[in-house]
PLY file of the C-alpha trace (Angstrom):
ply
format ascii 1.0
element vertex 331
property float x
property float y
property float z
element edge 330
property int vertex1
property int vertex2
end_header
121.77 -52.42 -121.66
119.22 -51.89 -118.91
115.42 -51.26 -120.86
114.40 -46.84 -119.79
112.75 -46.29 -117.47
108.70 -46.30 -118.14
107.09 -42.91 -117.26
104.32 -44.92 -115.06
107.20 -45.60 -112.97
109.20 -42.12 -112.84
105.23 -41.01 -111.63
104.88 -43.27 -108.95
108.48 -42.78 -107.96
107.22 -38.66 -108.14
103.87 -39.26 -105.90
106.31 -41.51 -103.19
108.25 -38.06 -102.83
105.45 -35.64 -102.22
104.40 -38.28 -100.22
106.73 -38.34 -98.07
106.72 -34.35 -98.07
103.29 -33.96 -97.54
103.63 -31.93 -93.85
101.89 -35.04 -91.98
104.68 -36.89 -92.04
107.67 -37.40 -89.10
110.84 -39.27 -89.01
110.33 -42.59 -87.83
106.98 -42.79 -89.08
105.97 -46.28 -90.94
106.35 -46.34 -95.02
104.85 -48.77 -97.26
106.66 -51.76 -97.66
107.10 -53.42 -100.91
104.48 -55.80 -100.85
102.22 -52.52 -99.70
103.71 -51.20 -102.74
102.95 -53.84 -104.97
99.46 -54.25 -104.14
98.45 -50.77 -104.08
99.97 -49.89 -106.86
100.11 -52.60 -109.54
103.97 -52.88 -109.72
105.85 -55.67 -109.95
108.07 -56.75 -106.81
111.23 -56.15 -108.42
109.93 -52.91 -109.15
108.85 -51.75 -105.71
112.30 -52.92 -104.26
114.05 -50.65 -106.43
111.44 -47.64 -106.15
112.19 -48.22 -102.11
116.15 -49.11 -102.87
116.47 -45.46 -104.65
114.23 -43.36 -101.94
116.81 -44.92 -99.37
119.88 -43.59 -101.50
118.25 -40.56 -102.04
117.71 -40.27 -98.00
113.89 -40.35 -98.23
113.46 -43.63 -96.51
115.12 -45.61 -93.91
114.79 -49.24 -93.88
115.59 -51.92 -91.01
115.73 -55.28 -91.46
113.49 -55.65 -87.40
111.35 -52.82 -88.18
110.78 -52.15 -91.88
110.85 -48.82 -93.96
110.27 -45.79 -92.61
110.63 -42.22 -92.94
114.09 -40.80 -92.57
115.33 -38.87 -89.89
115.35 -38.22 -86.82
113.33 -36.74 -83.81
114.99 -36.39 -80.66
112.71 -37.64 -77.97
111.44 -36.03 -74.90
113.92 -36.58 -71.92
111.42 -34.99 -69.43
107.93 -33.88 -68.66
106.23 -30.12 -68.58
103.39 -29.74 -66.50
100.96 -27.14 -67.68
97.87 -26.60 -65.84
95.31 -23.75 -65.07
95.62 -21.69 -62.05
92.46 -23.69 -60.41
95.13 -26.01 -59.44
96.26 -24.11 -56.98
93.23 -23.99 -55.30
94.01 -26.38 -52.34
91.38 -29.53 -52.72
90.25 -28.68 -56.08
89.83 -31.74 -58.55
93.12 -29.95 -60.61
95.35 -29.85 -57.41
94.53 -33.28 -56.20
95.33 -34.32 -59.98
98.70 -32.17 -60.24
99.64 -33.85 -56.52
99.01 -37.30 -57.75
100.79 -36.73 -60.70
103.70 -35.31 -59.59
104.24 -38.18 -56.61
103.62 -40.59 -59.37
106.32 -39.24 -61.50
108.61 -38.57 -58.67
108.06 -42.22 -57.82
109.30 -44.05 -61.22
112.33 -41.42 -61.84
110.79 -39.46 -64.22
112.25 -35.57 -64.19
109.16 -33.13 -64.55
108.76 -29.20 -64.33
105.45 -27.13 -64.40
104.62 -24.29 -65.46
100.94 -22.31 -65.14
98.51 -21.62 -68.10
98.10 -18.40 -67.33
101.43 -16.99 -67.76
103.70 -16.93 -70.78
104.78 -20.29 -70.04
107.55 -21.20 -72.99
107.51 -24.68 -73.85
111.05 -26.14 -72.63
112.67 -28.13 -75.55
112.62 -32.28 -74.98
110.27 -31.68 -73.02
106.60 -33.63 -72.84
103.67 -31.46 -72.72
101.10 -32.36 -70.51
98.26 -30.10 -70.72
95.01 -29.79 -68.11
93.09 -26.99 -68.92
94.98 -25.17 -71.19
93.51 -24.50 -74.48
95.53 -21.98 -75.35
98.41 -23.63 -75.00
96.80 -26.57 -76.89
96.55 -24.75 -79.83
100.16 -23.64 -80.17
101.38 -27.01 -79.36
99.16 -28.56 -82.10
100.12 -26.06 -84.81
104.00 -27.59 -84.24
102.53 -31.29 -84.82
104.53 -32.33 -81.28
103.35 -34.88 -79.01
100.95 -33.70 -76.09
99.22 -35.33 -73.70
95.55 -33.99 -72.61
94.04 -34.51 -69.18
90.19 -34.86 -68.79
89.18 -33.57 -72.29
88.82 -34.81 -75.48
91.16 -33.49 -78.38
89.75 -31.23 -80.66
89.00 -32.74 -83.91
91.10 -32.30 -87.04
94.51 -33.20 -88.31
96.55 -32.21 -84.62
94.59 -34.78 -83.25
97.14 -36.94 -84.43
99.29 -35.61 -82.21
97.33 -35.43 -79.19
97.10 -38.53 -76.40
94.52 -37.98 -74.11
93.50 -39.80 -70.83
90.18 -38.94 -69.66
86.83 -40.20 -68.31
82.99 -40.47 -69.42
81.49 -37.36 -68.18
78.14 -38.37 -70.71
78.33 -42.02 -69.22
78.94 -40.49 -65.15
75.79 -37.97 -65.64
73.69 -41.23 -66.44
75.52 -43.08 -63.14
74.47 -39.94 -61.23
70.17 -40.11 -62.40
70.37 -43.77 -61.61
71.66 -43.74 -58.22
68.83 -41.16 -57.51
65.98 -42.40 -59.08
66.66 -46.35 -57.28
66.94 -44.43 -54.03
63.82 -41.82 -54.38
61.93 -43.40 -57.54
60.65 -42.90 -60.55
58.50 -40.00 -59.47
60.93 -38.38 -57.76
61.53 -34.40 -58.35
65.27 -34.33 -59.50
67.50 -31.44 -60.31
71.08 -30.77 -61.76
73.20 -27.93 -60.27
75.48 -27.80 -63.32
78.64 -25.85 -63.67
79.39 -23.34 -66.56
76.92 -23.53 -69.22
79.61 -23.14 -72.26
81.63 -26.11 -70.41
81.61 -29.11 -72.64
82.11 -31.32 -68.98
79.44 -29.99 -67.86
77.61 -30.04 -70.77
78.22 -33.96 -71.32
77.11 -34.60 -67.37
74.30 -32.59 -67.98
73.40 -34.80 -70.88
73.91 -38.11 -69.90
71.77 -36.79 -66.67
68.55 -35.65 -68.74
69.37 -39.09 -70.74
66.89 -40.57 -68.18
65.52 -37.58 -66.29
64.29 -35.58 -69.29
62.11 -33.24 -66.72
64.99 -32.78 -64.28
65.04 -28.91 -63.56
68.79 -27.71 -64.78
70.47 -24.21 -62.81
74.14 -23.69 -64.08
76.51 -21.81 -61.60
78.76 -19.58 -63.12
81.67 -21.30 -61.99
83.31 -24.67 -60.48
84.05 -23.46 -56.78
81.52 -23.85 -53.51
80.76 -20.17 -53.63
79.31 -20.76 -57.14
77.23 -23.43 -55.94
76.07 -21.39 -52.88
75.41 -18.28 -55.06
73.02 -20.71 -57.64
71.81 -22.69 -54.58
68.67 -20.44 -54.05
67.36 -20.64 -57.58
67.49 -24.50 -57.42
66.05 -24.60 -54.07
62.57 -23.34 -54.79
61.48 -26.32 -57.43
61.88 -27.71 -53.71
63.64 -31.11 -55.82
64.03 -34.18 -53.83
67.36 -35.09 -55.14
70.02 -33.24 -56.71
72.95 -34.02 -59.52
75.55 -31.30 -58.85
78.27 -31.58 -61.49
81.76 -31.39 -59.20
81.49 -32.28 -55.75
82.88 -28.48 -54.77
79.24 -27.35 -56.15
77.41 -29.91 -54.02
79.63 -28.03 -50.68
78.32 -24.80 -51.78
74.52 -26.24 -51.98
74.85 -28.04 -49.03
76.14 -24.91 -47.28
73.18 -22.94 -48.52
70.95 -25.92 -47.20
72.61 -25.73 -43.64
71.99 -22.12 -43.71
68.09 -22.40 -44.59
67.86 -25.48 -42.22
64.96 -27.88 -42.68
64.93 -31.15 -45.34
68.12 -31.61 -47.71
67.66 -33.12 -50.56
69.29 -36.48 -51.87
72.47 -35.11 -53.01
75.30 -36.79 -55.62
78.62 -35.03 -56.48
80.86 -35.78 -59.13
84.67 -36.51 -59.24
85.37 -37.91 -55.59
87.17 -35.15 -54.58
89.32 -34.70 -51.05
86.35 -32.42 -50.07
83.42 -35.33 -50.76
85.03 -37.14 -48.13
85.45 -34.65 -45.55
81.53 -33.79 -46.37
80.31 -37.60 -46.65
79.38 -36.98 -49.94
78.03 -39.71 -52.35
79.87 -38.97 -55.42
80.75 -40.28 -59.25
84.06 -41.68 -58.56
86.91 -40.88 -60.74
89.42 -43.76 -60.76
92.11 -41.81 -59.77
95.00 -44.75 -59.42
93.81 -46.16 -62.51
93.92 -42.54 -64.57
97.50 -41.44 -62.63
98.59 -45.01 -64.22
97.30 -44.54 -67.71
98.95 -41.13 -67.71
102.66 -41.96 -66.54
102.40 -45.20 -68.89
101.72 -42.94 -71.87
104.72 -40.68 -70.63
106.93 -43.46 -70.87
105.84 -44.70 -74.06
106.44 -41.02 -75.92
109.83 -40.50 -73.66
110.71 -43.98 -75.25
110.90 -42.08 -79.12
106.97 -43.90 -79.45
106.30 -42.26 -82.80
102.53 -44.09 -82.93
99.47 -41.88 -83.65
97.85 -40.46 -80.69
96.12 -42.20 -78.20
92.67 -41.76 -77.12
91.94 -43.41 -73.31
88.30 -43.33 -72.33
88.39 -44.49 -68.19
84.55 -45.71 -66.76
83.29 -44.26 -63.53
81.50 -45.59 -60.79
79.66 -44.66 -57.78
81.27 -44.17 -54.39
78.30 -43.90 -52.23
78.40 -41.83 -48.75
75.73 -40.47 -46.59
73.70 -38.04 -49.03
72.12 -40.17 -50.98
0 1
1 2
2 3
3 4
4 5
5 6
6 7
7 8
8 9
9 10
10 11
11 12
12 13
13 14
14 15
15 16
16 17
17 18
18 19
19 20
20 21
21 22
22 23
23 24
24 25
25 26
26 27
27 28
28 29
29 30
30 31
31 32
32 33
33 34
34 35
35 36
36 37
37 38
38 39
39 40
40 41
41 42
42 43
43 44
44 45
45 46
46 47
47 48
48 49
49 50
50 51
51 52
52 53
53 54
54 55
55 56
56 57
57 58
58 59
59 60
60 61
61 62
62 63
63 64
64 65
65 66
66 67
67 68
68 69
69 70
70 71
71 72
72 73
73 74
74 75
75 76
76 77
77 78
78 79
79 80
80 81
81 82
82 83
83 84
84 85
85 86
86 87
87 88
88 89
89 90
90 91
91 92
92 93
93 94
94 95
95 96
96 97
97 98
98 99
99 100
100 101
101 102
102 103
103 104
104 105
105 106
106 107
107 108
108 109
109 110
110 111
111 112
112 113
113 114
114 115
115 116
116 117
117 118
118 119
119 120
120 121
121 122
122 123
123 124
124 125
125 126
126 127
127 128
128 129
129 130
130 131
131 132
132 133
133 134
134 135
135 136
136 137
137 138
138 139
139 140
140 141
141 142
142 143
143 144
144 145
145 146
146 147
147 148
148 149
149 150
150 151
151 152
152 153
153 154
154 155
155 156
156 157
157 158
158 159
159 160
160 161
161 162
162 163
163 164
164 165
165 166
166 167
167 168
168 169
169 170
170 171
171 172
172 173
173 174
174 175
175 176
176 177
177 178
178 179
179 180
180 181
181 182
182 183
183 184
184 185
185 186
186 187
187 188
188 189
189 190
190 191
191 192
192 193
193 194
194 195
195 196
196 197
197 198
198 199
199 200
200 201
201 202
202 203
203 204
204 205
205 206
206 207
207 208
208 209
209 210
210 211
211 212
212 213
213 214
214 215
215 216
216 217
217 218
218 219
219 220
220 221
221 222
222 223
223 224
224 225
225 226
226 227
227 228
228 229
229 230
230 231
231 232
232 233
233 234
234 235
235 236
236 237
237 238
238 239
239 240
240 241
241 242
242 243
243 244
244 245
245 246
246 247
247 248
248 249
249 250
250 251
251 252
252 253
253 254
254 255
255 256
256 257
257 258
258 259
259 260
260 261
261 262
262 263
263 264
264 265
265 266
266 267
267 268
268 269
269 270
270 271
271 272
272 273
273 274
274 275
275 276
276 277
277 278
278 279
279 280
280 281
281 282
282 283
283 284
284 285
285 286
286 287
287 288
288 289
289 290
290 291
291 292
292 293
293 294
294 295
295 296
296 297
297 298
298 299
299 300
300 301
301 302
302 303
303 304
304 305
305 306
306 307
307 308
308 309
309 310
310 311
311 312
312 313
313 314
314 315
315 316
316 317
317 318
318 319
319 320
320 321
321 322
322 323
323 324
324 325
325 326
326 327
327 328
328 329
329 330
């Protein structure tokens, strides 16, 4: 006759359980394994195979000789992609619509079926679907609360437990402020009068370009615009114009169009100018720019897809890309 049960074990075999049913937890996910088990816990091995032997009757756990024990279950992967991006997009040679066209050529290219939808309206999220999210906080959120895989462009996720959740392929807006100063200051020096024509002050881009700027250019004079486009720039053009600077940081390279519009307009000396993003327009305006790498990001981005369309249940992803200077004819 088989020796009871001890009530050390019936605990442990308890905490497992509400483990297991803790909310954080998804089919597929990885479960200790009985050497895990055994070391964590103090049992014997014969013990932990039979705590894990019982869950798996029970239909807690399901264990695979190639991949080991995991949560039971299943999740029906994503068969598809949803594109959900802010209106800006639309704007023809924005940074969001060159981002949306490369992305949709790239998935086009490898087979992958998307649709897209706009943050603005009451876009429904479309079931087996991928979200991919630029600009869409909102959206974000709701996504987040569900503890469903999401993929972020050019933002960080916020912090906290749906960050789990959240993949995110972005670049170093801190680290392409301090490109920005330094391709100034070796072309006008160390004396040089420098200025930053930021974009919205309650923009955490911004904010972080801003930063890594004034990392080395403490003194630089700083004029937000109250938006992203050219006629934001050209409407805050005038206030950062009379510290008469010799060189100028402008945070997207549609701010630097509006300020060198409002230059062209006043006529005499333009400042050493730097954009940010290489954007359709920085070409078209010879603008020396912080380059985003956009092959390189459009890559990251459709591998990720793949991975999470493949039933990838691994936590969340967090791909930081460096920039670099593509230097033009203003400064």
């Amino acid at each position: 006759m088989p020796r009871p049960r001890s009530a050390r074990v019936n605990e442990l075999k308890a905490k497992l359980i509400a483990h297991i049913r803790d909310g954080f937890h998804r089919p597929g996910d990885p479960f200790l394994s009985n050497r895990a088990l055994v070391r964590r816990h103090g049992v014997s091995y014969q013990t932990a195979h039979r705590l894990l032997g019982e869950l798996q009757q029970e239909g807690w756990l399901a264990r695979r000789e190639s991949s080991g024990t995991a949560i039971a279950g299943r999740t029906e992967p994503p068969v598809a992609v949803q594109l959900i991006f802010d209106p800006r997009a639309r704007r023809p040679g924005s940074f969001g619509a060159s981002l949306l066209q490369r992305l949709r050529r790239a998935l086009t290219e490898v087979g992958i079926p998307f649709a897209q939808s706009w943050a603005d309206s009451d876009a429904r999220f479309k079931p087996r679907h991928l979200p991919v999210l630029w600009e869409a906080p909102k959206h974000l959120d709701a996504i987040a609360a569900e503890r469903r895989f999401v993929l972020l462009l050019q933002d960080r996720p916020p912090p906290g437990l749906g960050a789990s959740y959240i993949d995110s392929v972005r670049t170093d807006d801190f680290s392409g402020g301090m490109c920005a100063v330094q391709v100034l200051l070796q072309r006008l020096g160390a004396k040089a009068r420098l200025a930053i024509l930021a974009g919205p002050p309650d923009d955490r881009r911004s904010q972080q370009r801003v930063e890594g700027f004034l990392r080395l250019a403490s003194r630089a004079q700083v004029c937000s615009a109250g938006g992203w486009y050219s006629e934001d720039g050209e409407a805050a053009a005038p206030r950062l114009l009379e510290g008469k600077p010799d060189g100028v940081f402008c945070c997207n390279d549609r701010l630097a169009e509006g300020l060198l519009a409002e230059c062209a307009r006043r006529g005499g000396t333009v400042p050493a100018i730097i954009g940010f993003d290489n954007a359709p327009i920085s070409e078209a305006l010879h603008l020396t720019t912080i380059a985003i790498p956009w092959d390189q990001f459009v890559s990251e981005v459709v591998t990720l897809i793949r991975q999470r369309l493949k039933g990838d249940p691994s936590p969340a992803r967090q791909i930081i890309l460096s920039l670099r200077p593509h230097i033009r004819l203003t400064a």
